[in-house]
Each structure stands twice: as C-alpha cells, then as structure tokens.
C-alpha positions as CSV (number, residue, x, y, z in Angstrom):
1,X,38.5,9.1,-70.2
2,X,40.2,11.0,-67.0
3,X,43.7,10.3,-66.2
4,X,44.8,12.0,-63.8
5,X,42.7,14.6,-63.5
6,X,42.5,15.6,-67.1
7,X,40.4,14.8,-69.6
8,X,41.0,13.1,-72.5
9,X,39.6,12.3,-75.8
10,X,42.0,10.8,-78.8
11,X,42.6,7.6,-80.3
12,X,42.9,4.1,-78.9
13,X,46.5,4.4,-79.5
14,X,47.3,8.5,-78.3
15,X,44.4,7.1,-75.3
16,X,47.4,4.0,-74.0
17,X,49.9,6.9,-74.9
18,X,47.9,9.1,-72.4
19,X,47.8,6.5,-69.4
20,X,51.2,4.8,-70.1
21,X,52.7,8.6,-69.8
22,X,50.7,9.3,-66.6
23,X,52.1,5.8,-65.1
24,X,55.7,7.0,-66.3
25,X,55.6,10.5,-64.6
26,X,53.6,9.5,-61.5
27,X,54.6,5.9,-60.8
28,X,51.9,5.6,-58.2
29,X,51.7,2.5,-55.3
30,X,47.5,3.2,-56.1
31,X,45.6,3.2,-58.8
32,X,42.0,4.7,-58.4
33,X,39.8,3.7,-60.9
34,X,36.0,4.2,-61.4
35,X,35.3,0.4,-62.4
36,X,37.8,-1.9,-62.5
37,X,36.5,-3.3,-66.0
38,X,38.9,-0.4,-67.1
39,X,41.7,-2.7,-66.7
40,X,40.7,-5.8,-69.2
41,X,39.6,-2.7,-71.0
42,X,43.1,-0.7,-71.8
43,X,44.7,-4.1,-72.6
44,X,42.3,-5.4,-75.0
45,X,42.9,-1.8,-76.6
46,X,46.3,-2.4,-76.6
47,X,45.9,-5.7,-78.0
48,X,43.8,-4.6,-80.9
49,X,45.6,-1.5,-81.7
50,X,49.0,-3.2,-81.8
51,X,50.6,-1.4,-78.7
52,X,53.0,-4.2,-77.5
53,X,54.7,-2.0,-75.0
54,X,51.6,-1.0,-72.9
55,X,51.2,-2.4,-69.1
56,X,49.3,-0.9,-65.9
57,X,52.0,-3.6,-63.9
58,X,55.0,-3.3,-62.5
59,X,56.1,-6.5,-62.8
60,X,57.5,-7.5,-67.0
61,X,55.7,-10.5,-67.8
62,X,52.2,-10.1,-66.0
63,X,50.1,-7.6,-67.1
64,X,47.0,-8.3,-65.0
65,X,45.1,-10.7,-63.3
66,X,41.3,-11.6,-62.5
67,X,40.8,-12.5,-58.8
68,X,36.9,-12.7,-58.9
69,X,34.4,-12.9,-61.6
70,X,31.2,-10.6,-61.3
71,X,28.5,-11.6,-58.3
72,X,25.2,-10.6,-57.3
73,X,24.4,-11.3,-53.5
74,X,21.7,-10.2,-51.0
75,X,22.1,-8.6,-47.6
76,X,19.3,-7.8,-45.4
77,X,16.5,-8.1,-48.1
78,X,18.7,-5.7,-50.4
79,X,20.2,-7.1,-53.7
80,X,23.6,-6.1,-54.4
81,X,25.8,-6.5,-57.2
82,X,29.7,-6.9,-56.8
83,X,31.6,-6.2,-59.7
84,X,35.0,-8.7,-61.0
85,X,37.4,-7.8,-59.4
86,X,41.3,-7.3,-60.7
87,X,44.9,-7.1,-59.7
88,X,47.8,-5.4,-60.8
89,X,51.2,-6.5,-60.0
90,X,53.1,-4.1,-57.8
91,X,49.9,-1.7,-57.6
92,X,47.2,-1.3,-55.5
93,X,43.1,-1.1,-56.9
94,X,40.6,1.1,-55.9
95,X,37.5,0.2,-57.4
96,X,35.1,3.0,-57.1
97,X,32.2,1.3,-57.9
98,X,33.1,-1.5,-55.5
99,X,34.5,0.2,-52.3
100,X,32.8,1.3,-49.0
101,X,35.2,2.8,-47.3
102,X,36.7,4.8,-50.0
103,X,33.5,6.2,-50.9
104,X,32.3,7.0,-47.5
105,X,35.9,8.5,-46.4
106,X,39.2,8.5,-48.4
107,X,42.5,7.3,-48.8
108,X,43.6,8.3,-45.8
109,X,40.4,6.9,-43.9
110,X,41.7,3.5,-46.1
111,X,44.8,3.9,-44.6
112,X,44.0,4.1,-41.0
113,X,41.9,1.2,-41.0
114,X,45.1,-0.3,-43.0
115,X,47.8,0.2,-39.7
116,X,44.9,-1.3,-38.0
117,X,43.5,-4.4,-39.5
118,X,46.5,-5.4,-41.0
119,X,44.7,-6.1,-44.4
120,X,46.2,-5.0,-47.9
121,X,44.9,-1.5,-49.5
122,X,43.4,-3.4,-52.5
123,X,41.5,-5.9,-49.9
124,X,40.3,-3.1,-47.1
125,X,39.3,-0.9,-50.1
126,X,36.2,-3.5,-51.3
127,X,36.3,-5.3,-47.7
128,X,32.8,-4.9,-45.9
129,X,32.9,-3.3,-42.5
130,X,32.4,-6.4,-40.5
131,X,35.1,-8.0,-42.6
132,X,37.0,-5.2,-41.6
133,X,36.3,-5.5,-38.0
134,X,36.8,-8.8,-37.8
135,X,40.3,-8.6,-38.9
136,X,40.9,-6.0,-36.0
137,X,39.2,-8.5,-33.8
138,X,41.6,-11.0,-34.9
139,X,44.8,-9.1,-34.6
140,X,43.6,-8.5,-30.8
141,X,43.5,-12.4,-30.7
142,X,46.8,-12.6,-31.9
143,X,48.2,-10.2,-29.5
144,X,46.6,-12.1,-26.4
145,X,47.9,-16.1,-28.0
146,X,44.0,-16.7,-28.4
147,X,43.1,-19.0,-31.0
148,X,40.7,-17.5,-33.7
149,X,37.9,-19.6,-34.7
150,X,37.9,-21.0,-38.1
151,X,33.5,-20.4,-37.8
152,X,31.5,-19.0,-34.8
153,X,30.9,-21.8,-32.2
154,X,29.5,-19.7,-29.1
155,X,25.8,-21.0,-28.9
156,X,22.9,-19.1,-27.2
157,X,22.7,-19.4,-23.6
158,X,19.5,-20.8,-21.9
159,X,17.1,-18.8,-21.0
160,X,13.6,-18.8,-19.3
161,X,10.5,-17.7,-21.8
162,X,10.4,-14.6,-19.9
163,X,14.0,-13.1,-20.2
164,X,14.1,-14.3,-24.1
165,X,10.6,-11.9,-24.0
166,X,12.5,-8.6,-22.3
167,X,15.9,-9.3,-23.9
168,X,14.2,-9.6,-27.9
169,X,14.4,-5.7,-27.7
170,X,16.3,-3.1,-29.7
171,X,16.7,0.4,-28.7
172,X,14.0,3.2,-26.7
173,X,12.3,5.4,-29.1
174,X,10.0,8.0,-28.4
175,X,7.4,8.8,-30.9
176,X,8.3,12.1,-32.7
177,X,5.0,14.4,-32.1
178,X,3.9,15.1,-35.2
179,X,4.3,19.2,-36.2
180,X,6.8,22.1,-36.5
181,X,8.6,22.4,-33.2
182,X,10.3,26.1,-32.8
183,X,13.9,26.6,-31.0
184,X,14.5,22.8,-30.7
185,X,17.7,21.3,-29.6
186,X,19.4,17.9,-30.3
187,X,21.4,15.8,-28.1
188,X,23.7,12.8,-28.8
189,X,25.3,10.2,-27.1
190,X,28.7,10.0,-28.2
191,X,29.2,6.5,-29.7
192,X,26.8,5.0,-27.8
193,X,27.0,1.5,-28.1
194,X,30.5,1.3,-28.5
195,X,31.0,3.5,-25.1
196,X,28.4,1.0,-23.4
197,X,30.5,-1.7,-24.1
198,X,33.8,-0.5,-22.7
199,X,32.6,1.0,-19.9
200,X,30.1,-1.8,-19.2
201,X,32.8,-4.2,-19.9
202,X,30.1,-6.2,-22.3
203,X,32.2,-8.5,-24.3
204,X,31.6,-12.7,-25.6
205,X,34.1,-13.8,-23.0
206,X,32.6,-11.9,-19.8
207,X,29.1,-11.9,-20.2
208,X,27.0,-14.5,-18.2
209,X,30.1,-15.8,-16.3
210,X,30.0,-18.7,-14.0
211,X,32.1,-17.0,-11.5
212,X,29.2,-14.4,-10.6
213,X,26.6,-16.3,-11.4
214,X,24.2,-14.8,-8.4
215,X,24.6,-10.7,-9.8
216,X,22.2,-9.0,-11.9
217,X,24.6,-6.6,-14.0
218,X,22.4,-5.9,-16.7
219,X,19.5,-4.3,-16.2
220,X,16.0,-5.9,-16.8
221,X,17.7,-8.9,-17.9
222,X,19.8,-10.8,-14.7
223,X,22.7,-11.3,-16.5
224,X,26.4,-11.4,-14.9
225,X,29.2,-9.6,-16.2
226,X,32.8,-10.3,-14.9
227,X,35.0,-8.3,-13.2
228,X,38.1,-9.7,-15.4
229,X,38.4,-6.9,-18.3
230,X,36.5,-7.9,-21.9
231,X,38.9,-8.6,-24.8
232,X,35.9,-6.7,-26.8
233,X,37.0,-3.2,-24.9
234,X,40.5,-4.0,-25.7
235,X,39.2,-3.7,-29.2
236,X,37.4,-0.8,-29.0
237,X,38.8,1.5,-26.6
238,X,41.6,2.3,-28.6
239,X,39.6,3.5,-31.5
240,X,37.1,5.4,-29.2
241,X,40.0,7.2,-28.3
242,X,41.5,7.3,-31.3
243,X,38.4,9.0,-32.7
244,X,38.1,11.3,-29.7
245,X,41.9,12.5,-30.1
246,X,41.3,12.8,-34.0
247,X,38.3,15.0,-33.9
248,X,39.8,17.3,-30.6
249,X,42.5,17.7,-33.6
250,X,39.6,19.0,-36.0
251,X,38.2,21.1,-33.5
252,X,41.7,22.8,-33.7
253,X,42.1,23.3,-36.9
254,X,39.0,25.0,-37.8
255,X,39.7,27.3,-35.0
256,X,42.5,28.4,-37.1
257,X,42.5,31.4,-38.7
258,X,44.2,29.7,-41.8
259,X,42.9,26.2,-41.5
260,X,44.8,23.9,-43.6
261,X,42.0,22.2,-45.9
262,X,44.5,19.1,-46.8
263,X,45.2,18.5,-42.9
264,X,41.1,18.8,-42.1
265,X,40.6,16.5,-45.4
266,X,43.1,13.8,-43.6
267,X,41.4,14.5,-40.3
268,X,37.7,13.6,-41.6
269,X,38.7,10.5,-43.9
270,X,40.4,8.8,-40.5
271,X,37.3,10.0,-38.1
272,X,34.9,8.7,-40.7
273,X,36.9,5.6,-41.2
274,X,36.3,4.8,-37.6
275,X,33.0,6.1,-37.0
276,X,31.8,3.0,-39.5
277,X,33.6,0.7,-37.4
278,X,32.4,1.9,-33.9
279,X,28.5,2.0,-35.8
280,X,28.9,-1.6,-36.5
281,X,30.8,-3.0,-33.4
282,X,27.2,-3.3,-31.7
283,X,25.3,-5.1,-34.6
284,X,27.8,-7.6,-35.4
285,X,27.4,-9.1,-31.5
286,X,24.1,-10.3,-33.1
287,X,25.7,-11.7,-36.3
288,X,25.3,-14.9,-36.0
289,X,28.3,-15.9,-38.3
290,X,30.5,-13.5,-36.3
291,X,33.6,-15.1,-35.1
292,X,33.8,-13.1,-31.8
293,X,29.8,-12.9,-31.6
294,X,27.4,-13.5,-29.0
295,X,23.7,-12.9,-29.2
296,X,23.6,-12.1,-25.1
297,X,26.0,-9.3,-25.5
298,X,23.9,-7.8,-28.6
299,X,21.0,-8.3,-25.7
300,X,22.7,-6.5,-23.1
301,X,24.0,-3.6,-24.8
302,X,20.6,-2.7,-26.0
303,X,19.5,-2.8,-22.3
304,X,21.8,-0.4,-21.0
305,X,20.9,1.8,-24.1
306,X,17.8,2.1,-23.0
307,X,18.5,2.5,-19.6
308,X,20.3,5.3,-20.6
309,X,18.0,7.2,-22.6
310,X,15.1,6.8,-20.4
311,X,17.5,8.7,-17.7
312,X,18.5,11.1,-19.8
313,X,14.6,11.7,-20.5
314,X,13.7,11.6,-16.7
315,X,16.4,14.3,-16.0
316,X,15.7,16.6,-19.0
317,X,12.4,16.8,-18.2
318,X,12.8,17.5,-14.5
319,X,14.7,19.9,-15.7
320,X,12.2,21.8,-17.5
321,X,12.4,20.8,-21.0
322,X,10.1,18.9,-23.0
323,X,11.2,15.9,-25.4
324,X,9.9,15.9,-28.8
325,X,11.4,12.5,-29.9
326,X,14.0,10.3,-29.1
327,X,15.4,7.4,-31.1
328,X,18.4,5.1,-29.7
329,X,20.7,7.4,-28.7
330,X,19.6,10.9,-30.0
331,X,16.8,13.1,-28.2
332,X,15.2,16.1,-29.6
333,X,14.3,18.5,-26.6
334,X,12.3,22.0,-26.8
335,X,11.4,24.4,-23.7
336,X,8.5,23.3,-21.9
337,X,5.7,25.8,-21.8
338,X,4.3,25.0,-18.7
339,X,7.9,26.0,-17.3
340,X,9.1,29.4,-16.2
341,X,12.6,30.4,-18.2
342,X,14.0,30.9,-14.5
343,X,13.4,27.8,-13.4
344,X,14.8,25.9,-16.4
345,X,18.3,24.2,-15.7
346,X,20.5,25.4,-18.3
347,X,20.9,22.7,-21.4
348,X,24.5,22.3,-21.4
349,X,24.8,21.6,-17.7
350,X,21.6,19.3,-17.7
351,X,24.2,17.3,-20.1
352,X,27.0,17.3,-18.3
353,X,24.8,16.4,-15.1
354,X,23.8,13.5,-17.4
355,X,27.4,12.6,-19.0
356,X,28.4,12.3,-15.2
357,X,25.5,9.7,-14.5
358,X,25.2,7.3,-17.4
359,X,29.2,7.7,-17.8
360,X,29.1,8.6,-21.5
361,X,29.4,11.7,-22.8
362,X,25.5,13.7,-23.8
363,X,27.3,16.3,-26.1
364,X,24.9,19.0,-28.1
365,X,24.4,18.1,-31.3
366,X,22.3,21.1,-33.5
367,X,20.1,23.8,-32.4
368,X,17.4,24.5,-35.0
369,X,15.3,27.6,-35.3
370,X,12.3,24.7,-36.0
371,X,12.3,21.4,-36.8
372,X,8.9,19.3,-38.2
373,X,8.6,15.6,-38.1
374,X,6.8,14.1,-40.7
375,X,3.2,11.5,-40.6
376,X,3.6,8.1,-41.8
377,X,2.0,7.9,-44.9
378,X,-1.8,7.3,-44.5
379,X,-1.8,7.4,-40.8
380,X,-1.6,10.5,-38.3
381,X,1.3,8.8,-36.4
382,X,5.2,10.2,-36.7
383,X,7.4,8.5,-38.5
384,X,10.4,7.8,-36.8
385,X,13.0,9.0,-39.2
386,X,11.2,11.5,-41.0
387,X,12.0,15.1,-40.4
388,X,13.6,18.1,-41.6
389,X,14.9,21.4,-39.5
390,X,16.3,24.7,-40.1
391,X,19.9,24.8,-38.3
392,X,20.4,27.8,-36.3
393,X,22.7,30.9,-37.6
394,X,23.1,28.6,-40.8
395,X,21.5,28.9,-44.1
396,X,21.3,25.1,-44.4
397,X,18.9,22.3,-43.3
398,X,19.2,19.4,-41.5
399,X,16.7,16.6,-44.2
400,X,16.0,12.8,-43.3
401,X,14.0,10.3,-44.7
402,X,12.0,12.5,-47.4
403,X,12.6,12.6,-51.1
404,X,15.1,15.4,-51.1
405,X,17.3,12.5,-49.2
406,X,16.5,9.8,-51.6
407,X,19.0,8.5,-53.8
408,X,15.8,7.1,-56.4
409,X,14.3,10.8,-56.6
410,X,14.7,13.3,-59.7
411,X,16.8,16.3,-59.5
412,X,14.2,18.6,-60.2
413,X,11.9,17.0,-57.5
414,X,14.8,17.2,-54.9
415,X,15.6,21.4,-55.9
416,X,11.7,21.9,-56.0
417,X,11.2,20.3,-52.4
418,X,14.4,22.2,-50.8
419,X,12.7,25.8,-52.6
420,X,9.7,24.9,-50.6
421,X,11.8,24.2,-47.7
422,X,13.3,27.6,-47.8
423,X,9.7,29.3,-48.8
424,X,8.3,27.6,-45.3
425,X,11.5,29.0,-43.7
426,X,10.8,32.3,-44.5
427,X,7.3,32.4,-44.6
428,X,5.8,29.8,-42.7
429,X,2.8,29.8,-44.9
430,X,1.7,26.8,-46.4
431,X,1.0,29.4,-49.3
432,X,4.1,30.3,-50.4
433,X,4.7,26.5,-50.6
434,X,2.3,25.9,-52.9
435,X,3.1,28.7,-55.0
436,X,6.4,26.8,-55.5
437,X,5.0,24.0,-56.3
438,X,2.2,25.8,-58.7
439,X,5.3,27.2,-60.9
440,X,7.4,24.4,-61.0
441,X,4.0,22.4,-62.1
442,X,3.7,25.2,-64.9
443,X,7.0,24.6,-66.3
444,X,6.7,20.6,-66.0
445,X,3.7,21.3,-68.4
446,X,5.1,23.8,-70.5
447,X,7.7,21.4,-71.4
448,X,11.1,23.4,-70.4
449,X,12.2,21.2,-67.7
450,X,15.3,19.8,-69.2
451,X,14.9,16.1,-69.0
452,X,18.1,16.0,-67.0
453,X,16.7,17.4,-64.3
454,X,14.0,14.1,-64.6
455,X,16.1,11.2,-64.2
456,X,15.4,8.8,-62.3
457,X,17.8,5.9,-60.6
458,X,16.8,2.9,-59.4
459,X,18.5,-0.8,-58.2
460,X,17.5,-3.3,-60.0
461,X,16.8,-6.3,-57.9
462,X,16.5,-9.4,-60.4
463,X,17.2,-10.4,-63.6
464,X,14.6,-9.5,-66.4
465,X,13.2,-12.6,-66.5
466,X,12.0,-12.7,-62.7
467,X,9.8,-9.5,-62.6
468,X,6.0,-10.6,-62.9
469,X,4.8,-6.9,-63.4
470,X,5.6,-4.4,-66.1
471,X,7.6,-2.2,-63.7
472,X,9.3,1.5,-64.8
473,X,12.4,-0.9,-64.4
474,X,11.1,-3.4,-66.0
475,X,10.7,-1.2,-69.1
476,X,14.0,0.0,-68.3
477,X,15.3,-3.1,-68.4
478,X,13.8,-4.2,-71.9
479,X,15.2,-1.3,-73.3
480,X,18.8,-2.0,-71.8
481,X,18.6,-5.2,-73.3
482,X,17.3,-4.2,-76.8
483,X,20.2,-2.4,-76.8
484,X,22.6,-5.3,-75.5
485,X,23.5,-3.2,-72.4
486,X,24.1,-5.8,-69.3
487,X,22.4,-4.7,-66.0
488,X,23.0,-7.1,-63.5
489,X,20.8,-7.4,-60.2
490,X,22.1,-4.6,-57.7
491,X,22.8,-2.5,-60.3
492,X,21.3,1.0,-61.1
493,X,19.6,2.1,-64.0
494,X,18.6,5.2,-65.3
495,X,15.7,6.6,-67.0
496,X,12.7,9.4,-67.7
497,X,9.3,8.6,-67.6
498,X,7.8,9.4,-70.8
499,X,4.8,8.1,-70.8
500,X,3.3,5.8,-67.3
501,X,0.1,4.7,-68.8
502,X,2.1,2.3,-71.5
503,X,3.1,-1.1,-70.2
504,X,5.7,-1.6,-72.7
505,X,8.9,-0.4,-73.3
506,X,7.9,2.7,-74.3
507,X,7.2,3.4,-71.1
508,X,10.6,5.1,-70.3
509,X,13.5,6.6,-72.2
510,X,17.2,5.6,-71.0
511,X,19.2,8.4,-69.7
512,X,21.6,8.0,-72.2
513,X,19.1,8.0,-74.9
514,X,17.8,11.3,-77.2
515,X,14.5,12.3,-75.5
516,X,12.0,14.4,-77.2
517,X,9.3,14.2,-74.6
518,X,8.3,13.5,-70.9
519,X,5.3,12.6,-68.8
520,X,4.4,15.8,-66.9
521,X,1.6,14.7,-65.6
522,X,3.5,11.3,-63.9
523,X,6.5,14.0,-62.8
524,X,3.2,16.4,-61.1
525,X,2.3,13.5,-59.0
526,X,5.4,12.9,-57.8
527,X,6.0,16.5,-56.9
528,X,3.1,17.2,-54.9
529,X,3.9,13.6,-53.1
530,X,7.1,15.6,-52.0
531,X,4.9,18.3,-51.1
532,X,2.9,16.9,-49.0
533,X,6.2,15.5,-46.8
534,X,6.7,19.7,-46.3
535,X,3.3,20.5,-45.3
536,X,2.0,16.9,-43.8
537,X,3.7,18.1,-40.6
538,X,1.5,21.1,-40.9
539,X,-2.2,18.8,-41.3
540,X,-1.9,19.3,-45.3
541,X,-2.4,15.7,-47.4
542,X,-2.2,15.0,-51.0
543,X,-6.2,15.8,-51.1
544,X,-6.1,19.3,-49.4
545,X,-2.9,20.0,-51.8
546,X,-5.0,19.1,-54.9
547,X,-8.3,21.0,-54.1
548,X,-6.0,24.0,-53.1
549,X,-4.4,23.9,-56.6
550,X,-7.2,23.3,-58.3
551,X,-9.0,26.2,-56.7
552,X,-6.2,28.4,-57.9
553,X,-6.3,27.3,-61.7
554,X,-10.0,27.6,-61.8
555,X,-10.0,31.3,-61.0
556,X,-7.1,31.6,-64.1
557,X,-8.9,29.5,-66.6
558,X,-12.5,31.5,-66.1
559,X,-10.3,35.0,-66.5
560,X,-9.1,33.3,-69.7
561,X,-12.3,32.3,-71.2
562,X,-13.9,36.1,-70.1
563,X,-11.1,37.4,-72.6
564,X,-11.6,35.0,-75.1
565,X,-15.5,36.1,-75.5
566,X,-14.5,40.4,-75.3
C-alpha cells in the first residue's frame, strides 16, 4: 500500500498504524484514494485485527458510510462500470478509479469548477461533465430568479421536411488526402463552438423568437435569433474568458527564465478543467434530457461552424495555400505548388485576416516538418482521424487514431510503431521501417520479449454469461472467474495471448498470472497491422509488408542451408 507517498508493506496491524499516523500528521480536508473499496477495506482490517481505535472520520461515532452500491451503465453504445461509492465524515473522496475530472486535470482543476458549480469536492470529483454543467447552468438561473426545471420540457419546433434535411448536419470536414504532406501547418479555432455561441448569441431562450419572426439569422437554416442577450452566453462567456486570462498567465510563466512548475501545474489543472466544459457546452444543446436544451440551438451552431470553416477555406486558398484536410474546427494547410512563394500571403496574417471576419480567433496550432494521414482500412479513402506528424524543431510527434494511441494495444506494439515512426523520420524509406519491424519480429520469436511488454487491456462489455463467441475476453473472463476475481461490465482486464488458436481458457494468461510462454506468431500479426498504419500513407498494405518480409527471410534461410551442406 501507498500512503502518502511511501510505500508500505507490514502487517494488518503496523498497515492501520501506518495510515492512522499519516491521518494524525497530515489531517487532510481530502483523501485521494485509488478505489474507494479501500475504505470498507482498512476497517474490516481493523475489525479483524482488533484495532478499536482506527477511523479515516473526523467525526467519533461514524466511521464511514456507503452512498451508492456498484453500477454498470451504458453511454453512447459504450458500457461503463461505476464503482460504490463512499463517504467519510468531515473528509472529502477522490476516487481515482471513478473521477473525470481529477484524472483528466487535478485538484486544482476540481477546485475551479468547485467556486463555480457550487457542488461539493467529493460530488464534482465523480460528477460527469454535463452534470457539471448543468449545475453552472443552474446557478446562472438562480442569479436571474429563473425557475429551473425539475425535467427538460422545451419541445422541437416545427419544421418543414426541407429545413429538418439541411439542419440534420454536424460539422464541415474535408477529406484528408491520403499521403505524407511536407512543411504542413495546423490551424484552430479557438473554442469554437463555445465562441459561436456567445458571439452569435445562440441560446434556448433566443433562438426562433416570435419577435423577429421574418429574419434569417442562421445561415442555411431561416432561423431568428433575438436581439435580447442569451442567458447561455451569460454562462459561457465568463469561462471563455476565464480560460483566455488563465492560459495568457501560462504563456507568462514559461517565458520565465525560472518558471515555477507548481504555479504552471495549477495553471493547466484550471485551463483543462474548463476546456472539458466549453467541449461539451455544444453537445449537451442536443441532449435531449438537458434542462437548458434545445435541439434548434444544437442545429444552429453547427451551421455557423460550417460557415466558418468553409470561409476560412475560401480565404486560405486565395491566399495561396492548399488545404490538406479539415475537420470541424481544425484545418491542415500546406503551400500550394502551383503558387509562387511571393505571391503567398503570409500564414499568420491570412489568420488574423480570418479572426477579423468570422469573429473568433484562427490561432496557429503546430507546424510539422510532414504529416501523413492514414487509409481507412480496406479502402483507399482517408480516414478522418488517422494521422501522425513530426512537430517542427521538436523531437516529438503529434499520433491520432493508430495503435500507438490506443489504450487496448501492447506496450511493445506501441514502442515498436513509434521506432518506426522515428526510422521514417529520419529516413523516409519504407526500408528502414521494415527493418524495425524485421528485428522486433526476431525477438517476438526468439522468445525475449518480456511478456510485460505483451499485455493487453481490454473493457469488458457484459457479463460472462452474455458473450456468444469464445472471445480473448471471454477466455479472460473464465480465467477471472476460476479464480473468483469479479470483473464487472466496463471494467478492464488484462492479459497475454498465449496461444489464439485455443477456444478455451487457455487461450490467454492473466497479467497477474506466472507466464512461461506467448503466442509470437498472434503478437507478429498484430505488429505488422501497426505497420501498415506507418506505411499505408505511403501505398504499402499488409500484403506488400508480408511479400517484402518474406523476400528478406528467404535469402537468410537459403545462406543457412548452403552452410549446413559445406
């Protein structure tokens, strides 16, 4: 166990010791915990081993209490998995395994969003971030002597087949072309949406109005909005700015020549913190349990947005770049070739030209030496967020959508696909690439990957009982069981392939488990899979990868056999 920050292993008795000294010295207001089940935990212990004196409370006669047993829910066609949930008396939890907004910022992100919503620690820490929004919503209400709606009542407007057809839209994109793109240059919309709606004044209680009934505000759509100021913006603005003021601060600080890491820390948790809520501001217009929802607003927004990136297109382009792709509220944007250098406008004031237009700022997001956007799988079409680039004067890269990104993919799959990144850097050769792969292949058969670096993690998604085919989890699972380990639905589990031609459970190993053996040849496939997301932007598929490394071992094996006969 860590308490504190230090590790310790003892007794049950020295353990309660440990914790019940940490409490003493520290008397903390918040206790972070990595799974709340800790809590039942150290007083059972306490219980068994006779320690009458041990409490996590700071009230006498309660030590804890159980607020919520264990859940498993669904959102968006993803199973989740929501763990009990527990209170101390005069202490605030942090579940870790239970917590957006503590894992995605920190306390002080928490915190901000605390002044703000008005909800407890403990209940922002596990709160969703529509939950969280709402409550901001509702303190707006409060400050206006506006009712708040027990449910969401605001129905859909009526609307003529046509205008349900042009408003069922989400944002522009512009289908990445396919290939490695050199010197390319990203661009950004500051907080799009959320800037769309405050300076568009798009809010629930403004938008189709009956008192401008005759305007056509939004565009491709005829709606009116009112002139009378949105109680949305009065939601929003203040964190836009907010934001704005807190990263301006950042700015400063690294400009330092002694930063101060714990300020920057404080800086990022609050700018992160809001970031979420400004990302889901848009989204939750379409909610349709939302309290302050409307679907018409959700509508609207989108057409602006794409109003807005189709100028931004029209202008760059004019100006003598060439746009590589484009999704929402990002565009990627090379030099054209059919353009001299002198007559290209220069990038930065193309943007500001832009910012001055559309009324929300076009800021420069990366410069990349190249970037390559990936194929769909079995089609030549790009997928849409599917790329990888080399950031300029930086050794890093800039990786969505392929395995290295994916939370599901083994560690030695993930270092093997950035080496190959860096060979292609250096190189460009397809070659070198699959000279990476070739040695990583060799040791995978060899046998001296350790089989930590072959884990895999998965969700599982339903009980036991409901999977039909003998999955890897479902093998997984078995094993769990046999064991009398309890993995609920949205849960992850963790395991090696040892062997994907059994159906049973010994089909996998359990992380946890002694493991004498792996299946290189499963672990192979999936690394040339990776492979081909480096090269498939350079017209290499799984095929052309195989013949290539099987052209290279055939060489080897006739050299071997000449040797064997002298």
């Amino acid at each position: 166990m860590s308490i504190a920050g230090d590790t310790v292993t003892a007794s049950p008795t020295d353990l309660l010791t440990a914790v019940q000294g940490a409490l003493d010295a520290h008397d903390p207001d918040v206790l972070v915990c990595s799974t709340s089940e800790i809590i039942p935990t150290l007083h059972e212990m306490a219980t068994d081993a006779g320690v009458d004196d041990f409490s996590l409370s700071r009230w006498p006669d309660v030590d804890y209490q159980q607020l919520a047993s264990r859940s498993t829910y669904s959102s968006y066609g993803r199973v989740g998995h929501s763990p009990a949930r527990y209170n101390v008396p005069g202490r605030a939890i942090i579940d870790e395994s239970n917590t957006f907004f503590y894992a995605e910022t920190n306390l002080d992100g928490v915190l901000d969003l605390v002044s703000r919503s008005k909800k407890p620690v403990q209940e922002l820490a596990w709160a969703s971030i529509g939950n969280v929004l709402t409550a901001i919503q509702i303190c707006e209400a409060h400050d206006r002597g506006v009712l708040v709606p027990w449910n969401s009542w605001r129905h859909e407007f009526f609307k003529p087949m046509g205008t349900l057809h042009d408003a069922d839209r989400g944002g522009f994109i512009f289908a990445p072309e396919v290939g490695l793109h050199e010197n390319v240059h990203e661009l950004d919309f500051s907080s799009l949406y959320p800037n769309i709606i405050c300076t568009r004044n798009v809010s629930p209680d403004v938008i189709r109005c009956d008192c401008h009934s005759d305007r056509d505000d939004v565009p491709g759509l005829g709606y009116s909005i009112c002139d009378d100021r949105g109680y949305l913006v009065d939601v929003l603005q203040p964190i836009i700015d907010a934001r704005d003021e807190i990263k301006a601060a950042i700015r400063r600080e690294e400009e330092r020549d002694d930063p101060d890491e714990d300020r920057l820390a404080e800086l990022e948790g609050r700018s992160g913190a809001l970031k979420w809520i400004l990302v889901a501001c848009f989204g939750y217009q379409g909610f349709s349990n939302a309290k302050f929802g409307r679907i018409e607003c959700h509508e609207a927004i989108n057409a602006y947005a794409r109003e807005i990136l189709l100028t931004a297109k029209q202008q760059l382009e004019a100006g003598g770049w060439r746009v590589v792709h484009g999704i929402v509220d990002s565009i990627w944007v090379t030099s054209d070739p059919d353009v001299d250098d002198e007559n290209r406008e220069d990038l930065e004031t193309l943007a500001t030209a832009i910012t001055e237009e559309v009324e929300i700022r076009l800021e420069h997001e990366g410069h990349y030496d190249w970037v390559a956007f990936v194929p769909q799988r079995e089609s030549d079409a790009g997928a849409l967020t599917k790329f990888f680039g080399k950031v300029a004067g930086d050794d890093g890269f800039k990786i969505r959508g392929i395995e290295a990104r994916q939370r599901s993919t083994p560690p030695l799959i993930k270092d093997v696909q950035r080496d190959c990144l860096d060979r292609l850097d250096a190189t460009r050769s397809p070659d070198a690439v699959l000279d990476c792969l070739q040695n990583a292949i060799k040791r995978l058969h060899a046998g001296t990957v350790p089989v930590e670096q072959l884990v895999k993690r998965n969700r599982v998604s339903k009980p036991l009982e409901g999977y039909t085919q003998n999955t890897q989890n479902v093998a997984a699972l078995k094993r769990a069981r046999e064991q009398d380990l309890a993995v609920h639905p949205g849960q992850d589990i963790e395991y090696v392939v040892v062997d994907d031609e059994k159906n049973s459970r010994e089909r996998v190993a359990l992380a946890h488990e002694e493991i004498e053996s792996y299946d290189a040849s499963y672990y192979e496939t999936q690394l040339v899979r990776a492979i081909e997301s480096v090269l498939a932007p350079l017209g290499w598929d799984r095929r052309e990868i195989r013949r290539e490394l099987a052209e290279t071992q055939i060489p080897k094996l006739t050299a071997f056999a000449n040797a064997t006969r002298s």
